[in-house]
N, C-alpha and C positions, 0 to 999 in steps of 0.2 A: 210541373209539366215535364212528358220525358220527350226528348227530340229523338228521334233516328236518322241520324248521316250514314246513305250509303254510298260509299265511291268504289266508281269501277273505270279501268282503264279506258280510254275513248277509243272506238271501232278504227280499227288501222295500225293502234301501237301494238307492239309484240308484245306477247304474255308470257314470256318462258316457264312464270309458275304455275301457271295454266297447261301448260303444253305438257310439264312435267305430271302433272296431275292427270292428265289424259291420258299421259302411257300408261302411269302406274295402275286408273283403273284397269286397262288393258291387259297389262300383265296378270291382272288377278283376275283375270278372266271377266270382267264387265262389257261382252262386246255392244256394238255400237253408240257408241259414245265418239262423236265425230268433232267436240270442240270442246274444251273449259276454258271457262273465262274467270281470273281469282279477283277478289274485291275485297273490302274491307266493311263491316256493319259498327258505327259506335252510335251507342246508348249514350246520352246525357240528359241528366236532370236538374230540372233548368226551376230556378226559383219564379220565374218571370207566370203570371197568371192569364195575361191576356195570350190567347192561341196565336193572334197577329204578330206580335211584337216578338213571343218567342220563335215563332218562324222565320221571322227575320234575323233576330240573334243566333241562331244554329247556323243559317243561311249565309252570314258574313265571319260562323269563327269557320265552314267548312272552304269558303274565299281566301282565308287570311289563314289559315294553318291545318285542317283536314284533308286538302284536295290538293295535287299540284294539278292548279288548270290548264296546265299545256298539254297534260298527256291524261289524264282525266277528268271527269264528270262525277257529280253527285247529285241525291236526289234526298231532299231532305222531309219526314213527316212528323206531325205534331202531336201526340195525341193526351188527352186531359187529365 
């Protein structure tokens, strides 16, 4: 099964790579483009068969080592 963790910064912390990203579109001439927000996507492929069980193992490694939950969130999906 392959899990998707995606984590993104939680609403309120500063993004500077984000903001970096905003100008640069800007600078190339991309107007309106009023905010970026940067994240991270990881792919893993998880030996685990039942969709439950591997949701919940993506779910406690993105707890325990994907995500710092103080200043981000992740959203994790399953698919077969």
């Amino acid at each position: 099964m392959k899990a998707t963790v995606t984590v993104m910064l939680k609403a309120g912390v500063l993004d500077p790579q984000g903001k970096a990203i905003a100008h640069a579109l800007g600078v190339l001439g991309f107007a309106g483009v009023s905010d970026v927000r940067a994240g991270k996507i990881l792919e893993i492929e998880l030996t685990e068969t039942d969709p439950a069980r591997a949701h919940a193992v993506a779910e406690e490694m993105a707890r325990k080592l994907l995500a710092n939950t103080v200043i981000e969130s992740f959203r994790v999906v399953v698919e077969g």
